[in-house]
Rosetta silent file (secondary structure, phi, psi, omega in degrees, C-alpha in Angstrom):
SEQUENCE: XXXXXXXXXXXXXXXXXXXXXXXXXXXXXXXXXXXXXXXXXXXXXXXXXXXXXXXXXXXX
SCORE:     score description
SCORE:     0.000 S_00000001
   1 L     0.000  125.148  154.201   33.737   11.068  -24.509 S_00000001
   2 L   -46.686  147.029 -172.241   29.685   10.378  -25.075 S_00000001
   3 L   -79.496  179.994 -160.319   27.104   12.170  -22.907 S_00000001
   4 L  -100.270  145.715  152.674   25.810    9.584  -20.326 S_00000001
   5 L   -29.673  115.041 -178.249   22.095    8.498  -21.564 S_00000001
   6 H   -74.302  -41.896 -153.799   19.145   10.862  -20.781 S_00000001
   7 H   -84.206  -38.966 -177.364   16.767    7.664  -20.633 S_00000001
   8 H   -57.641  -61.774 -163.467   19.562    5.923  -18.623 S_00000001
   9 H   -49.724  -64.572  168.694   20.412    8.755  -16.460 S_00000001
  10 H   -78.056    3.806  136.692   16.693    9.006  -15.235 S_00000001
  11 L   -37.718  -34.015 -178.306   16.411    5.325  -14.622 S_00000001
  12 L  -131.325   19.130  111.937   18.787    5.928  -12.007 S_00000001
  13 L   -50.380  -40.988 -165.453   17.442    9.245  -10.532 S_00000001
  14 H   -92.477  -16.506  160.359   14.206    7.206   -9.883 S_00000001
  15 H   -66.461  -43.169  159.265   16.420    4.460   -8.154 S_00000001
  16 H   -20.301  -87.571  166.177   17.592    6.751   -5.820 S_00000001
  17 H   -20.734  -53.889 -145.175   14.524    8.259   -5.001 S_00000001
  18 L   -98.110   -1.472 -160.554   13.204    4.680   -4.458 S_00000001
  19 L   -84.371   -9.261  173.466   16.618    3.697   -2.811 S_00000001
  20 L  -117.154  160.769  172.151   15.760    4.124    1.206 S_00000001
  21 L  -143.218  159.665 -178.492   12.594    3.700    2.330 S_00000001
  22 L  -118.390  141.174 -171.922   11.062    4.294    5.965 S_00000001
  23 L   -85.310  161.803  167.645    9.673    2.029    8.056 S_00000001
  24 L  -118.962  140.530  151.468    6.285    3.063   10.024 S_00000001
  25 L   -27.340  124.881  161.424    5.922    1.982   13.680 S_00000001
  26 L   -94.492  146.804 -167.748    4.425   -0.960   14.369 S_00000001
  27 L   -64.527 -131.350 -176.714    1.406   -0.933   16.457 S_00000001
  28 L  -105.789  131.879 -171.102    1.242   -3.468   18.895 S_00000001
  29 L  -139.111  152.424  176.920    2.973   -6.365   17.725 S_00000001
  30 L  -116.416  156.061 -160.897    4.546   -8.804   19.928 S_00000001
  31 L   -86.582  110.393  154.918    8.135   -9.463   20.741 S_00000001
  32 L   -44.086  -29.246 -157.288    9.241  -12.778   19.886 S_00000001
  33 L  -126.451   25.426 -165.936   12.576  -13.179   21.109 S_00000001
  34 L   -87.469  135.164  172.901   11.180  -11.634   24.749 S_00000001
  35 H   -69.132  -17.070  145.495   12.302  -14.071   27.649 S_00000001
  36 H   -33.606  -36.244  170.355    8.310  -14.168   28.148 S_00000001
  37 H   -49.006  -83.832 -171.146    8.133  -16.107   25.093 S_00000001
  38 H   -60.290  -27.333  170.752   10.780  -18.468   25.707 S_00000001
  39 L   -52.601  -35.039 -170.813    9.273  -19.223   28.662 S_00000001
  40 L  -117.667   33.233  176.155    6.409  -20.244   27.269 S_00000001
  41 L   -79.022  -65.633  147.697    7.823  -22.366   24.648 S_00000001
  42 L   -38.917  -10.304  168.795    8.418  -24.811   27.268 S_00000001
  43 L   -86.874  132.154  160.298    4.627  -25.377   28.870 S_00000001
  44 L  -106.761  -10.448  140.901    3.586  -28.214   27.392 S_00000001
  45 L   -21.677  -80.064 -164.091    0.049  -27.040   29.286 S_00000001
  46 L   -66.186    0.258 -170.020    0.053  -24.601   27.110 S_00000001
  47 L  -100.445    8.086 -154.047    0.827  -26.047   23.905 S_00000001
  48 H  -108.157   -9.895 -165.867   -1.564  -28.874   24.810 S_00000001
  49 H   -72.021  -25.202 -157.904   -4.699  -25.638   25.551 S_00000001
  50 H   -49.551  -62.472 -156.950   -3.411  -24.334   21.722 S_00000001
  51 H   -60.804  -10.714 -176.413   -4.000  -27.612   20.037 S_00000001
  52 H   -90.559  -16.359 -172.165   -7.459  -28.209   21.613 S_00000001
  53 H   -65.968  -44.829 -160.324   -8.368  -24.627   21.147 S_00000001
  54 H   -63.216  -29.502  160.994   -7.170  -25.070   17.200 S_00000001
  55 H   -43.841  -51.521 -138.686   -9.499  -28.752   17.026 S_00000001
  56 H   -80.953  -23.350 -179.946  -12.222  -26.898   18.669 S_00000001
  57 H   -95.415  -21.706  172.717  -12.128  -24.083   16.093 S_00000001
  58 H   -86.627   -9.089  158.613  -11.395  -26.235   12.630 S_00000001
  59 L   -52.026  -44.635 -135.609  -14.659  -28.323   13.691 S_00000001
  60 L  -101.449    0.000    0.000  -16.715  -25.338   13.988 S_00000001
């Protein structure tokens, strides 16, 4: 039987290494899928304040 590849072999030592990774906290990020949300999915107030804020800012 042939030795396994030295070139190979550490090709796949450095895949390990690389194979989990850790997440960092996230600061403050907000929760989408929050019944707060969905709630406000449904103002059509509020969707009507967005689009005039978003006119009032691509003018500018």
């Amino acid at each position: 039987m042939e030795k396994f590849p030295k070139k190979l072999a550490a090709k796949l030592s450095k895949s390990l290494e690389n194979a989990l990774r850790s997440l960092s906290k996230p600061g403050r990020l907000i929760d989408f899928s929050s019944n707060d949300y969905l709630g406000m999915v449904g103002n059509g107030e509020l969707e009507q304040n967005t689009l005039d804020l978003l006119k009032k800012y691509m003018k500018a």
